[in-house]
C-alpha positions as CSV (number, residue, x, y, z in Angstrom):
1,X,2.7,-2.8,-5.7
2,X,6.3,-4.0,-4.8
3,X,9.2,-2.7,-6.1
4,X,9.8,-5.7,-7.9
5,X,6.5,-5.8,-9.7
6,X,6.9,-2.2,-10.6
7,X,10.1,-3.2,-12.0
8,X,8.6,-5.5,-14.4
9,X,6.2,-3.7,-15.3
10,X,9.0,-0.8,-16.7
11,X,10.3,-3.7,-18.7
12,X,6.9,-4.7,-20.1
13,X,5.5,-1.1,-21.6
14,X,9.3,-1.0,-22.7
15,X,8.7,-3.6,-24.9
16,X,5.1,-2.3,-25.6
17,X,7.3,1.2,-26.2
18,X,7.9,-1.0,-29.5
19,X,4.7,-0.6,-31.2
20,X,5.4,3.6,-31.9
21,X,7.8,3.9,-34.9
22,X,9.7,6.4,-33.8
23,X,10.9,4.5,-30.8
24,X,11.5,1.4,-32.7
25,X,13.2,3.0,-35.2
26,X,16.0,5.6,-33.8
27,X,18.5,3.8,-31.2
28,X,18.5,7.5,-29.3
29,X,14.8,7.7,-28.6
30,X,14.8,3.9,-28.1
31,X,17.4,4.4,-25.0
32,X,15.8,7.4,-23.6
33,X,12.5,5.9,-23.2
34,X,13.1,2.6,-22.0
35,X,15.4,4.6,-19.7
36,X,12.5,7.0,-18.5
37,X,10.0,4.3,-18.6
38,X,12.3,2.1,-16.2
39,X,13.0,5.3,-14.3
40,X,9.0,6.2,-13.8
41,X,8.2,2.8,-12.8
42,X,9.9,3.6,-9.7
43,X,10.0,6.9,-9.0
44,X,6.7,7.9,-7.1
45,X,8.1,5.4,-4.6
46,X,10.9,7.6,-3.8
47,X,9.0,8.6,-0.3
48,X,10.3,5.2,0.9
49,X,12.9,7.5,2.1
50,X,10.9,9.1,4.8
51,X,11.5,5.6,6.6
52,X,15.4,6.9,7.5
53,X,13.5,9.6,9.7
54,X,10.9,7.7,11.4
55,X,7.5,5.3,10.8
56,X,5.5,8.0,12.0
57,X,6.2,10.3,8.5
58,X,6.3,7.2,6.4
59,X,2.9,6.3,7.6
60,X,1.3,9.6,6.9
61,X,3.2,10.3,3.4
62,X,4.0,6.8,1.8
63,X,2.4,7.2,-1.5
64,X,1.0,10.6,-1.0
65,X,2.4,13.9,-2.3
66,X,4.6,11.6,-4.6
67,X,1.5,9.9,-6.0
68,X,-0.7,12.5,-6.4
69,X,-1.8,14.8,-9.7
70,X,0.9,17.5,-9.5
71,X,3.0,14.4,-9.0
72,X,2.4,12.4,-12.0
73,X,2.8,15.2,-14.3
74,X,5.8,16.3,-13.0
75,X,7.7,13.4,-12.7
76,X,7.6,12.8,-16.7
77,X,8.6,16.1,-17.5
78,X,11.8,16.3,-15.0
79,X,12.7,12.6,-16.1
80,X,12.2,13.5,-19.7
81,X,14.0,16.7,-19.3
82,X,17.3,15.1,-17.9
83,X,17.4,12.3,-20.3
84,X,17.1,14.9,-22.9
85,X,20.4,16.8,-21.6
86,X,21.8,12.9,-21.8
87,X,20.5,11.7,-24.9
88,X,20.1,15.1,-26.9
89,X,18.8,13.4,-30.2
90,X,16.0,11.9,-28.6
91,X,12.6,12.8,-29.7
92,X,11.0,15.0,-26.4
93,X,7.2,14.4,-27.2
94,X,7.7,10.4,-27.6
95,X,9.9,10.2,-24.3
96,X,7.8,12.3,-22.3
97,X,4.5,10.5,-23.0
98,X,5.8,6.7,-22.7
99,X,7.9,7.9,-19.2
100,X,4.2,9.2,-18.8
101,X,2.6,6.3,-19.1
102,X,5.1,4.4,-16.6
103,X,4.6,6.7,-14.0
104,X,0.6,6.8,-14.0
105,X,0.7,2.9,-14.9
106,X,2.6,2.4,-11.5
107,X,0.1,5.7,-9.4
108,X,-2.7,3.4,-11.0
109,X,-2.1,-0.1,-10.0
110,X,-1.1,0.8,-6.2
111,X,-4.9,1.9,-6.0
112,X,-5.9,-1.4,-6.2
113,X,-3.6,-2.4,-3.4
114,X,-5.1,-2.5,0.9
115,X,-2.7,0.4,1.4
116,X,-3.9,3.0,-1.6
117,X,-2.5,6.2,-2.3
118,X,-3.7,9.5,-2.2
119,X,-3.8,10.0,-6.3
120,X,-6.4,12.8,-5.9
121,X,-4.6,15.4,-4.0
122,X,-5.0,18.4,-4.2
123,X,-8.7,17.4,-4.7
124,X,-8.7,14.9,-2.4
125,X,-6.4,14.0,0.9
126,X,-9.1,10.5,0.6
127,X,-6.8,7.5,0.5
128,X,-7.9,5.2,-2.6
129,X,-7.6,1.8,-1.7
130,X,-9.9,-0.6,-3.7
131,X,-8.0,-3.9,-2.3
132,X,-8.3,-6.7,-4.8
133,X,-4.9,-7.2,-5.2
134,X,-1.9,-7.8,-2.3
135,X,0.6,-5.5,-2.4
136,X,2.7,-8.4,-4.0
137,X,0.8,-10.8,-6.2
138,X,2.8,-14.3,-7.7
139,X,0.5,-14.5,-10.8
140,X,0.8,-10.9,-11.6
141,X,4.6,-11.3,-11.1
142,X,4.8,-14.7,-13.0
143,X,3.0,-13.5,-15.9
144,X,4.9,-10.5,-16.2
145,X,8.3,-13.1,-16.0
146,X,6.9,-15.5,-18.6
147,X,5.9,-12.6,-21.3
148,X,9.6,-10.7,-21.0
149,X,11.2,-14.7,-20.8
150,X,9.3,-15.2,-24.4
151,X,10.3,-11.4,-25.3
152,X,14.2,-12.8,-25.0
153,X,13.6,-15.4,-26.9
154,X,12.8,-13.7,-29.9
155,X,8.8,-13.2,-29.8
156,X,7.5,-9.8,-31.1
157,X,7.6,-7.4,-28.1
158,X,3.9,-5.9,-28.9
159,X,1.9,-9.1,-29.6
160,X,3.6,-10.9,-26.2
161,X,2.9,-7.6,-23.9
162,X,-0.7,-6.8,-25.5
163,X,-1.6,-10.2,-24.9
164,X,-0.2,-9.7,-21.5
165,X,-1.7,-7.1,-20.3
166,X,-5.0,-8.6,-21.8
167,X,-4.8,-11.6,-19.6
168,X,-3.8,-8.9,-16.6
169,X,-7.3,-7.0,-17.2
170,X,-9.0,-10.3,-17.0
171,X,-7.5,-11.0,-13.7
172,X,-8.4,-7.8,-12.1
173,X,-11.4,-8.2,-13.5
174,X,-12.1,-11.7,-11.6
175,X,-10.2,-10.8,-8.3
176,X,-13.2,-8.2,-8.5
177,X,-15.4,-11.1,-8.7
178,X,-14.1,-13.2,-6.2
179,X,-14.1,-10.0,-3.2
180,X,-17.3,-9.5,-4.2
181,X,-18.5,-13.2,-3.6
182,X,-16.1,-12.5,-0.3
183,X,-18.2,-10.0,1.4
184,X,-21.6,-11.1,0.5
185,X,-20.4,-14.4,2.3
186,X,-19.4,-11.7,5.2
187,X,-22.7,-10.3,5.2
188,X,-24.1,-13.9,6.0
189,X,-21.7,-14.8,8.4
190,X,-22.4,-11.2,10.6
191,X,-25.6,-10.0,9.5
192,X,-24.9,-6.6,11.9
193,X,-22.0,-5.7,10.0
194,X,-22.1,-2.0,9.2
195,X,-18.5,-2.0,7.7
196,X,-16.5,-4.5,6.5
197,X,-12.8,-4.3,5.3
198,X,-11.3,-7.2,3.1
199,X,-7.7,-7.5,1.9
200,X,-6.0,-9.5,-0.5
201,X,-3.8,-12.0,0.4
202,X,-0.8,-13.7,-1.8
203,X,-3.2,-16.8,-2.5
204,X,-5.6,-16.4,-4.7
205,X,-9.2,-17.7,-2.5
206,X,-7.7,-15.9,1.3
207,X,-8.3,-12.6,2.4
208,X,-8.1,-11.1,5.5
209,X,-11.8,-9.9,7.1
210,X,-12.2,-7.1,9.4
211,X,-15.8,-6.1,10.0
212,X,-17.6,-4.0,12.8
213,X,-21.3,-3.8,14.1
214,X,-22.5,-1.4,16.7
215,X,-21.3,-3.3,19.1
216,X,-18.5,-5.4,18.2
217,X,-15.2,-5.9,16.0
218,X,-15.2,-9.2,14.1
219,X,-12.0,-10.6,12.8
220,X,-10.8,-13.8,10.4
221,X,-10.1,-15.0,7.6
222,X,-11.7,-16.3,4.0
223,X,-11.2,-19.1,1.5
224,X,-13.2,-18.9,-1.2
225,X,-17.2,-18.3,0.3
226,X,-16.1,-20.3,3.5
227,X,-15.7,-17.7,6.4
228,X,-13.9,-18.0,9.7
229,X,-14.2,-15.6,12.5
230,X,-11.3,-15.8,14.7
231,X,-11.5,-13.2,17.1
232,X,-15.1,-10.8,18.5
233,X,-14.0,-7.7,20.5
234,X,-16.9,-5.8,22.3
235,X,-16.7,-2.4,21.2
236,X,-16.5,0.1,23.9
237,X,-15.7,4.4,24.0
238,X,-12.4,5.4,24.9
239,X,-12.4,6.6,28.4
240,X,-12.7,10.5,29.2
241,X,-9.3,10.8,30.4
242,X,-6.5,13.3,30.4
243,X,-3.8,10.7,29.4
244,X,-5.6,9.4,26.8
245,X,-6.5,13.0,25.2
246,X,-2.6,14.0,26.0
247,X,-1.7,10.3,24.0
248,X,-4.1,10.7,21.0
249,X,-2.3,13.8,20.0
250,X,0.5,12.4,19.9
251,X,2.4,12.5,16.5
252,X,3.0,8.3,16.6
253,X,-0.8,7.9,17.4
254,X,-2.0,10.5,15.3
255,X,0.3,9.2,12.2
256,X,-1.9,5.3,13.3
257,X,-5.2,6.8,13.2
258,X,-5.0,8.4,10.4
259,X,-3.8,5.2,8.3
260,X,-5.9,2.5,10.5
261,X,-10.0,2.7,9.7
262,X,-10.6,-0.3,12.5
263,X,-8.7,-0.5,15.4
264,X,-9.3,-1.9,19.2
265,X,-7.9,-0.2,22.3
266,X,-6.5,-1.1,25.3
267,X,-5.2,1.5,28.7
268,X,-3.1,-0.1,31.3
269,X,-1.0,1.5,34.1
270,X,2.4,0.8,35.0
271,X,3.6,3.0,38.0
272,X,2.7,6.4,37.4
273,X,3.3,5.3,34.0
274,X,-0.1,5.1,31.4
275,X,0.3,2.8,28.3
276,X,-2.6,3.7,25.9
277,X,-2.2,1.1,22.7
278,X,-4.3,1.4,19.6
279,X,-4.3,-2.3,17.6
280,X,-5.1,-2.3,13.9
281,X,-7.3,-5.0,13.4
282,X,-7.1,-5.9,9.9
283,X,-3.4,-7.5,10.0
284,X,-3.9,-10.6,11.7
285,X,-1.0,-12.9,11.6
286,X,-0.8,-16.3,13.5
287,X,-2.9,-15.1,16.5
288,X,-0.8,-11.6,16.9
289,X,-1.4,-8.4,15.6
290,X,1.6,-6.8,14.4
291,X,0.4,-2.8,13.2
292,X,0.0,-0.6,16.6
293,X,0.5,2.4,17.7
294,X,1.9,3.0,21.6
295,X,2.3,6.3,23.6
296,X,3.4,6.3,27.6
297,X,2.3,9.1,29.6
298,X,3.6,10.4,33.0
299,X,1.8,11.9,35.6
300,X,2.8,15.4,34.7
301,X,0.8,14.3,31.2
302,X,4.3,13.8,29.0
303,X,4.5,11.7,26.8
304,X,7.9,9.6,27.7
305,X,7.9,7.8,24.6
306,X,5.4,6.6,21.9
307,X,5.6,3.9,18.8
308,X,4.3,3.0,16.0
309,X,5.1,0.2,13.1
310,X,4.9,-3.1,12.8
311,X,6.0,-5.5,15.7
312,X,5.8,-9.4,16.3
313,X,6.3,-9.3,19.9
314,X,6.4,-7.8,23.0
315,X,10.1,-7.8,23.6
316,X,10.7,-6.2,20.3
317,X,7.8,-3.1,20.9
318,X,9.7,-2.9,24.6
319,X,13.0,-2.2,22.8
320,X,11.5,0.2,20.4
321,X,10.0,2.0,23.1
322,X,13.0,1.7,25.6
323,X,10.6,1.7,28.3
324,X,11.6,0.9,31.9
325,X,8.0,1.1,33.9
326,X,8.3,3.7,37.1
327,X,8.1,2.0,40.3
């Protein structure tokens, strides 16, 4: 989820926090869990980081290592362990296992998300990514707003965030229903389709399709049951060639492959210069597609200079790149 979202959510089990006595009842525990609940709503997100060194290790890391087993039962016990050094009278057991909860509340939700994390390392390097819900969703936010709103205004804390949190399992529950009405509508519209990849939108009835046959890669949009295919792109094998080879090695393309399930490809030769360009599929956006991955390769098989991220045109990937074609 979003920062914000995550944010809220803190504030929500802090006021669920209410419901164990010896939070509600001692201002010193009171503090130093809503403090470590606020704290490990955010803090397997501190990979964001990695973007001040370069898309490439943000790619391959976002919500990894900091989401991951080791991870979530760490983070409690070094939040709990500071606060404790802070707040001394603070009962240990009753922060650590609500700054618990915060931190595998926010590892849990982000599974449900396009993007995933990898919560089963060291299991599992498998990104989860069950995508019923968009990385930022209004009516999760809004009812999250509304419940702390009445919380303010003087409603008990663990009737308004159990009811929440009720009405927040029915949701997941239907956005379950609805992706699955989704991709049986898929099915109909391409029969061939031997994987299909759907993902949330911010309205409720869209979702983004992806799907592949043998043969093709199909891409457009839902609303509701109603399916619209906007793009078909014959699939074909990469070409046997050494700039290609030298490019998919390289750490940009490699970071995009490893993130991207569905992707199309395109070679073109400026000079003695070879562009090789992998296009995620699944990020459609007004007729562009924003989430590549670039690599230019000499004739000596260098690569000058590769890219990956998201970009909304060509003069902005140009500038990334800083790419002046060999004549």
């Amino acid at each position: 989820m979003d920062t914000g979202t995550h944010i809220v959510m803190g504030v929500a089990v802090g006021g669920l926090a209410m419901v164990d006595p010896v939070v509600s009842s001692n201002t010193a525990t009171m503090t130093a869990v809503v403090t470590g609940i606020l704290v490990g709503s955010l803090i397997p997100d501190i990979d964001t980081v990695l973007k001040l060194r370069n898309n490439a290790v943000y790619i391959r890391n976002h919500r990894g290592i900091t989401h991951s087993i080791p991870a979530v039962l760490l983070w409690p016990l070094i939040i709990s362990i500071l606060l404790s050094f802070l707040i001394p009278d603070a009962a240990f057991i009753h922060l650590w296992a609500w700054t618990f909860f915060a931190v595998f509340l926010h590892v849990f939700v982000d599974i449900f998300n396009s993007y995933g994390t990898q919560a089963l390392r060291p299991f599992s390097n498998r990104w989860i990514a069950i995508g019923v819900i968009n990385t930022f969703d209004p009516l999760i936010f809004a009812f999250h707003i509304t419940a702390i709103i009445i919380w303010a205004l003087g409603a008990n804390p663990i009737y308004t965030f159990s009811i929440l949190y009720a009405v927040v399992f029915l949701y997941y529950l239907l956005r379950f229903l609805v992706k699955s009405a989704v991709k049986k509508a898929v099915y109909n519209t391409v029969p061939d389709a031997n994987e299909i990849i759907i993902i949330p939108t911010m309205r409720f009835f869209q979702w983004r399709i992806a799907a592949s046959s043998d043969t093709c890669h199909y891409v457009g949009r839902a609303y509701g049951r109603s399916i619209t295919i906007y793009d078909r792109f014959d699939r074909q094998p990469m070409p046997k060639m050494p700039e290609v080879d030298v490019a998919m090695s390289d750490k940009n393309v490699e970071a995009f492959t490893s993130f991207s399930p569905i992707y199309r490809w395109s070679i073109s030769t400026a000079g003695n210069m070879t562009e090789v360009r992998l296009i995620d599929l699944r990020y459609r956006s007004k007729g562009y597609y924003p989430f590549v991955a670039v690599a230019h390769v000499d004739k000596d098989l260098n690569v000058v200079n590769s890219y990956t991220g998201w970009i909304f045109s060509e003069d902005k990937l140009r500038k990334k790149l800083n790419f002046i074609p060999n004549s």
